[in-house]
C-alpha positions as CSV (number, residue, x, y, z in Angstrom):
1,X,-128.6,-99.4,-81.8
2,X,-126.1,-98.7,-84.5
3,X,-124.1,-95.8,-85.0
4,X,-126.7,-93.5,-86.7
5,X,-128.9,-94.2,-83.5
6,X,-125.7,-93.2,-81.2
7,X,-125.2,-89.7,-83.5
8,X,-128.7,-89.2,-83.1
9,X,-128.8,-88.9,-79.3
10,X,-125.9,-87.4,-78.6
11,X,-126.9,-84.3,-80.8
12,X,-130.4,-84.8,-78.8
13,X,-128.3,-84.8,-75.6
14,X,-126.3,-81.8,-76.8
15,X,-129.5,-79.7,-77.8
16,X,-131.0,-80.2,-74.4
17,X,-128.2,-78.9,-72.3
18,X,-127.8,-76.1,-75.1
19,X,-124.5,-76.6,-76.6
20,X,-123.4,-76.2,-79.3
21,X,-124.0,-78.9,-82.5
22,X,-121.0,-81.3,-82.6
23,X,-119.3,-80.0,-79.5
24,X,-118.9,-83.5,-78.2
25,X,-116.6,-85.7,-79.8
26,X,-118.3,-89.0,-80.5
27,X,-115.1,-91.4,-79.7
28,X,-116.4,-95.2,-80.5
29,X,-114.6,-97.8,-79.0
30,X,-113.1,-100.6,-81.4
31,X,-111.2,-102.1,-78.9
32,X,-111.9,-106.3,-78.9
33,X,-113.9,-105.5,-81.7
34,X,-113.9,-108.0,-85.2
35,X,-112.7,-105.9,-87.7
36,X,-115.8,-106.5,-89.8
37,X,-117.5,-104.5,-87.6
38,X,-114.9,-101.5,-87.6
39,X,-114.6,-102.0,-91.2
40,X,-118.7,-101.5,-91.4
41,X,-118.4,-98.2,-89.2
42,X,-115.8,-96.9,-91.0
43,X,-117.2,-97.6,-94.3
44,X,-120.7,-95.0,-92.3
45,X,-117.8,-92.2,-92.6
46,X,-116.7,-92.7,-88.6
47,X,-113.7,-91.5,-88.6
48,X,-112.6,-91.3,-84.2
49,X,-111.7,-94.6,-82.5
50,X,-110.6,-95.6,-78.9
51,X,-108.1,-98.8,-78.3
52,X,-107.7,-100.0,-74.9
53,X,-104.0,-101.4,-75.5
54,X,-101.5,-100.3,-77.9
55,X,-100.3,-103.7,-79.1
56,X,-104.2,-104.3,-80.6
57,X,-104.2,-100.6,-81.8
58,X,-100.9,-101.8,-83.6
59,X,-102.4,-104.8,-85.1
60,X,-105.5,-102.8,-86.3
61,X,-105.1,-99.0,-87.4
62,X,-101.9,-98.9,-89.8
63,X,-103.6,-101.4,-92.1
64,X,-107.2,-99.7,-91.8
65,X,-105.2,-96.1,-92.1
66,X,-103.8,-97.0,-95.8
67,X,-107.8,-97.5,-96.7
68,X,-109.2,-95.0,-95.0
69,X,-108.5,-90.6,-94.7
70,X,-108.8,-88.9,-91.6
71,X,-108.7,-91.3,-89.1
72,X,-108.1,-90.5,-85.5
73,X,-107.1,-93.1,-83.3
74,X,-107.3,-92.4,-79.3
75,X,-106.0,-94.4,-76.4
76,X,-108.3,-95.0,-73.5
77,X,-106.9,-97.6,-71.5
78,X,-103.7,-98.2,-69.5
79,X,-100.2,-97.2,-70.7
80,X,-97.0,-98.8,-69.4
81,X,-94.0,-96.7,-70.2
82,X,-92.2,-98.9,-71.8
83,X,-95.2,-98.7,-74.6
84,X,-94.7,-94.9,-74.3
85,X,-92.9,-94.7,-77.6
86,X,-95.6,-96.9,-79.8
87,X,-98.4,-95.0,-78.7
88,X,-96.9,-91.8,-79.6
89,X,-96.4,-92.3,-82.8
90,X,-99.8,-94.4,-83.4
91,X,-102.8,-92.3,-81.4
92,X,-104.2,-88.9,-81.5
93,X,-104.8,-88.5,-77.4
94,X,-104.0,-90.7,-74.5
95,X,-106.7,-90.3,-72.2
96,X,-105.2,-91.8,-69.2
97,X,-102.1,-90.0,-67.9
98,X,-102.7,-91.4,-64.4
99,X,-98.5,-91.6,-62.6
100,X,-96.0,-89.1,-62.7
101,X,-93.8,-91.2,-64.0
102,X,-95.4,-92.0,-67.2
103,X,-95.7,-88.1,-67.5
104,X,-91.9,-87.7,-67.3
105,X,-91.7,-90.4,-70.3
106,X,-94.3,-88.5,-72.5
107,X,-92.5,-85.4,-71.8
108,X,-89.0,-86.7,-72.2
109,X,-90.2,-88.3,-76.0
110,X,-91.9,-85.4,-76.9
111,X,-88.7,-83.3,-76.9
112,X,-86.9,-86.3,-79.2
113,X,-89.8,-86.9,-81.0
114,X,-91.1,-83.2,-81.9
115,X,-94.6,-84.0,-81.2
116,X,-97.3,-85.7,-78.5
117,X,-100.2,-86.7,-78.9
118,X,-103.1,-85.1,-76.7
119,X,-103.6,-85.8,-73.1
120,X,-106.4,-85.9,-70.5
121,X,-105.4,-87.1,-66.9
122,X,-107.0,-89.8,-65.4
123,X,-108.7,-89.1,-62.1
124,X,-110.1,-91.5,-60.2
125,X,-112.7,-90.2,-59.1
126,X,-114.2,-93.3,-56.5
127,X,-110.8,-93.6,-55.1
128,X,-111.1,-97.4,-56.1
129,X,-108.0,-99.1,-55.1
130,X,-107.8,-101.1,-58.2
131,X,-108.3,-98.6,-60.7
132,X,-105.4,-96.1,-62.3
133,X,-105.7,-92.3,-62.3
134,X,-104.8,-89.8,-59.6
135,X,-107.4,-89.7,-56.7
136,X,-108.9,-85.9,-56.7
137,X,-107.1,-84.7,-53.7
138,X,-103.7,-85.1,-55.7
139,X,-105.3,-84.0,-59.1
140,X,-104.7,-80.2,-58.9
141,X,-100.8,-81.3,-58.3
142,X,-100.3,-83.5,-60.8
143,X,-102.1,-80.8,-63.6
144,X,-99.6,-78.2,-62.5
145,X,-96.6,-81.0,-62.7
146,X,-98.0,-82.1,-66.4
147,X,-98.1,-78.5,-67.3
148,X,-94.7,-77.9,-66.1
149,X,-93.5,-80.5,-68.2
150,X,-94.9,-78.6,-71.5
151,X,-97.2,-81.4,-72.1
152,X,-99.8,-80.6,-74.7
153,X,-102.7,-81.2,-71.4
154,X,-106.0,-81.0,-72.6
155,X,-108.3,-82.1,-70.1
156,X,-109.7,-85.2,-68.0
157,X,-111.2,-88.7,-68.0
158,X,-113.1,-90.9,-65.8
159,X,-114.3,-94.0,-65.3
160,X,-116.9,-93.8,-62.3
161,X,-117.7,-96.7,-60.4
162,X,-120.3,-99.1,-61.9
163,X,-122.6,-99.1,-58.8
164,X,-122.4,-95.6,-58.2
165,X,-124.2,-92.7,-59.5
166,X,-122.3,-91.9,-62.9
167,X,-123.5,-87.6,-62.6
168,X,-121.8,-87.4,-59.2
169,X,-118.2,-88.6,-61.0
170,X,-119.3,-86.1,-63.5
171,X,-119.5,-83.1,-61.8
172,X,-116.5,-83.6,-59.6
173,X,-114.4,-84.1,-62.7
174,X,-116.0,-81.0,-64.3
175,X,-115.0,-79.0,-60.9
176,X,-111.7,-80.2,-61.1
177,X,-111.0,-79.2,-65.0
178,X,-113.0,-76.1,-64.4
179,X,-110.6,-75.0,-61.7
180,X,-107.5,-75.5,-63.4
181,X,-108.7,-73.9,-66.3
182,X,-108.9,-77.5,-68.4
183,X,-111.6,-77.3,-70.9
184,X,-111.8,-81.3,-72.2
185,X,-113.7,-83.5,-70.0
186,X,-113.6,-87.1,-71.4
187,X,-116.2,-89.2,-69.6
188,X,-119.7,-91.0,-70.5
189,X,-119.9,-94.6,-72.1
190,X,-122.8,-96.4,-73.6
191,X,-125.0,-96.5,-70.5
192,X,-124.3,-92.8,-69.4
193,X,-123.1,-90.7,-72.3
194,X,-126.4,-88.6,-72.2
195,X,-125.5,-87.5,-68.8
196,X,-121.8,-86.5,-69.5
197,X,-123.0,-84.4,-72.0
198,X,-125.2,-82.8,-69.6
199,X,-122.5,-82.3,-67.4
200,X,-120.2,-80.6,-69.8
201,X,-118.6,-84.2,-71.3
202,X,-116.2,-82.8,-74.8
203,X,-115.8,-86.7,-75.6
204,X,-117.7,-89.6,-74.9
205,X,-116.5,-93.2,-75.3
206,X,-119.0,-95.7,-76.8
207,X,-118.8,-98.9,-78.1
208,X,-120.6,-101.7,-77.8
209,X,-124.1,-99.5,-78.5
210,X,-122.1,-99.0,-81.8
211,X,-120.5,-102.3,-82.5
212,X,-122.6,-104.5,-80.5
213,X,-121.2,-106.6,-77.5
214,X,-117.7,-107.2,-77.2
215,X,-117.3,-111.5,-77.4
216,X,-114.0,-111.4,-75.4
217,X,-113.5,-115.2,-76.1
C-alpha cells in the first residue's frame, strides 16, 4: 500500500464506472499521523489532506504550508462553534456541517470574514444515535436552510456504519444530493473507496492505506 498504489486504483475504480480521469478527489487523511510520514507524502507531490480536529490541523499545516505550494487542507471530523473561526481561516472544505446552529456560525463569519471555506453536510445516514450529521428525513431541510444562509454548499458526506453494507449508505446519500441538485458526494475510506466511486463518490477519504496504521498511543 502506499500512495502510488491508492492513485492507481482509484483511477482503476474511476475507469470502470466510466468517469472521467481525476474526477474524484483523492483526500488522504493525516490526521494522528507522525509528520514523517506526511512530510514523505507530501515530498510524492500530494497536495489534499483531511484533519479530524482543528487544534492538530493547527499544530501541523501552517508550518508544512511555508515548505510546501498548493496545499489544501480539509476538515473531516467534528466542529464545535466555538472553533468555527480557526477552521475558517485554516481549511479548504468542512465536510461535516451536521446542526443548524453551527450553520448560522459559518454563515454569520462568512459575512465578517469575506470568505468560507467549502461545505458538504453531514448526513447520517444509519441514524446512529452517537454519530453527528442530520438523519435523511431532515436532510432536504437543512440543504434548503444552508442555502438560505448563502453558504458556499457543495455537497455531502458520510460515514456509514461499520457493520453495514457501505453501497447502501452510498446510494442514499447520492439520492439525497441528486435531488437537491448537490453535485459533491464525499464518502468512501480505505476499505470502501472503490465502491463510492462506483456510486458517484467526488472525494474519497483515505488514510491509513496511505500512511499506514494510525498508533493512537
Amino acid at each position: 500500500m502506499g500512495l502510488t498504489d491508492i492513485r492507481e486504483r482509484v483511477a482503476k475504480a474511476e475507469k470502470q464506472a466510466g468517469r472521467p480521469e481525476r474526477s474524484v478527489e483523492l483526500i488522504a487523511v493525516s490526521k494522528v499521523q507522525p509528520i514523517e510520514r506526511v512530510e514523505a507524502v507530501l515530498e510524492q507531490g500530494h497536495r489534499v489532506y483531511g484533519e479530524n480536529k482543528v487544534q492538530e490541523a493547527q499544530g501541523k499545516w501552517p508550518a508544512l504550508k511555508e515548505r510546501f505550494d498548493g496545499i489544501d487542507v480539509h476538515l473531516i471530523g467534528p466542529l464545535q462553534t466555538n472553533k468555527a473561526r480557526q477552521a475558517m481561516e485554516l481549511f479548504t472544505a468542512i465536510h461535516a456541517v451536521d446542526r443548524p446552529k453551527l450553520a448560522n456560525t459559518l454563515a454569520r463569519l462568512a459575512q465578517e470574514m469575506g470568505h468560507c471555506p467549502d461545505l458538504f453536510v453531514q448526513v447520517n445516514t444509519g441514524e446512529e444515535p452517537q454519530k453527528a450529521g442530520i438523519l435523511p428525513a431532515d436532510a432536504d431541510a437543512f440543504i434548503k436552510e444552508v442555502r438560505g444562509l448563502d453558504l458556499p454548499l457543495k455537497g455531502l458526506m458520510c460515514i456509514p456504519p461499520v457493520e453495514e453494507t457501505p453501497s447502501l449508505h452510498f446510494s442514499l446519500l447520492a439520492k439525497i444530493a441528486e435531488r437537491n441538485g448537490l453535485e459533491g458526494l464525499s464518502m468512501g475510506m480505505s476499505s470502501d473507496f472503490e465502491q463510492a466511486i462506483s456510486l458517484g463518490a467526488t472525494h474519497v477519504r483515505v488514510g491509513s492505506a496511505i500512511f499506514g496504521e494510525r498508533d493512537y498511543g
